[in-house]
C-alpha positions as CSV (number, residue, x, y, z in Angstrom):
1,X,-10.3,10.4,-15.7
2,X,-12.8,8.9,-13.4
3,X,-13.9,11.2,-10.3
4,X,-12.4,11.4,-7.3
5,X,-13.2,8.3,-4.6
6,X,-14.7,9.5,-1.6
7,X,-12.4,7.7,0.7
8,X,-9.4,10.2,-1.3
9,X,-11.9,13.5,-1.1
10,X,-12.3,12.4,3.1
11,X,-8.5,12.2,3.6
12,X,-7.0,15.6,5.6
13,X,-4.8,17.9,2.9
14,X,-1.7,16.2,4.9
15,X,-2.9,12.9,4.2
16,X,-3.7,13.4,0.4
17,X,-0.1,14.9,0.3
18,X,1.2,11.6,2.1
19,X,-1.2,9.4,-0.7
20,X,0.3,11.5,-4.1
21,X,4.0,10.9,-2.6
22,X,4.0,7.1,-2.0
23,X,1.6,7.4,-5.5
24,X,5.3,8.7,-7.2
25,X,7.4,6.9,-5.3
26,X,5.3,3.8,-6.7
27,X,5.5,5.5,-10.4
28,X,9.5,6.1,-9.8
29,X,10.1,2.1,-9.0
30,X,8.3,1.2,-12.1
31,X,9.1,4.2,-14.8
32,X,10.4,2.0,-17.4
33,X,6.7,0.9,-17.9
34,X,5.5,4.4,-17.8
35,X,4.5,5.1,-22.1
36,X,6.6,7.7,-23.6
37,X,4.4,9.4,-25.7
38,X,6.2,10.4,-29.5
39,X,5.8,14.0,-28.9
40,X,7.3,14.0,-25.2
41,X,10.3,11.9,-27.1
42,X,10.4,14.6,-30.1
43,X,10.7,17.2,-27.6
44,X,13.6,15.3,-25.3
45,X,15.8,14.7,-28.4
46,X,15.5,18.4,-29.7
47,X,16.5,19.1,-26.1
48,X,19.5,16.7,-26.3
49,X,20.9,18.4,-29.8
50,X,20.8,21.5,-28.9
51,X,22.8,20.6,-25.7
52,X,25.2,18.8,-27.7
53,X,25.7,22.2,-30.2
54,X,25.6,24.5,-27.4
55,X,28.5,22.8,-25.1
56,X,28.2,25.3,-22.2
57,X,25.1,26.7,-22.2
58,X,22.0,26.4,-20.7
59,X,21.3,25.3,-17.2
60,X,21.4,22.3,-15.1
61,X,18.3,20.7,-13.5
62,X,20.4,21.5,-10.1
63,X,20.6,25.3,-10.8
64,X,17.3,25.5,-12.0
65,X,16.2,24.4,-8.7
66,X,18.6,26.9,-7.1
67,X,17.4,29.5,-8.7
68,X,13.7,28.8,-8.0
69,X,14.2,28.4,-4.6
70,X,12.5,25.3,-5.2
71,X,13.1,21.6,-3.1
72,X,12.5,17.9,-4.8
């Protein structure tokens, strides 16, 4: 990755936090052209069979945050 544009390293903390939002907000709209590397795949259908043979376990992504304490 390139270095950081001085016009990005100028902006206030608020305003980089403002620019890496509306950067993933932009990401978001357009996900399905986001690469899906085979590993990341790999990893999301071991994820999926072991849901599926443990019916009842594990958490949800809603009380994971919950239990972090943490806001999306």
């Amino acid at each position: 990755m390139s270095a950081i544009p001085a016009e990005i390293e100028n902006l206030t903390p608020a305003e980089k936090l403002d620019l890496v939002e509306n950067l993933w907000d932009d990401i978001a709209r357009t996900s399905a052209n986001v690469p899906v590397t085979e590993e990341i795949m790999a990893e999301v259908l071991r994820r999926q069979a072991w849901r599926q043979r443990n019916p009842g376990r594990g958490k949800t992504l809603e009380e994971i945050i919950d239990t972090l304490g943490v806001r999306l």
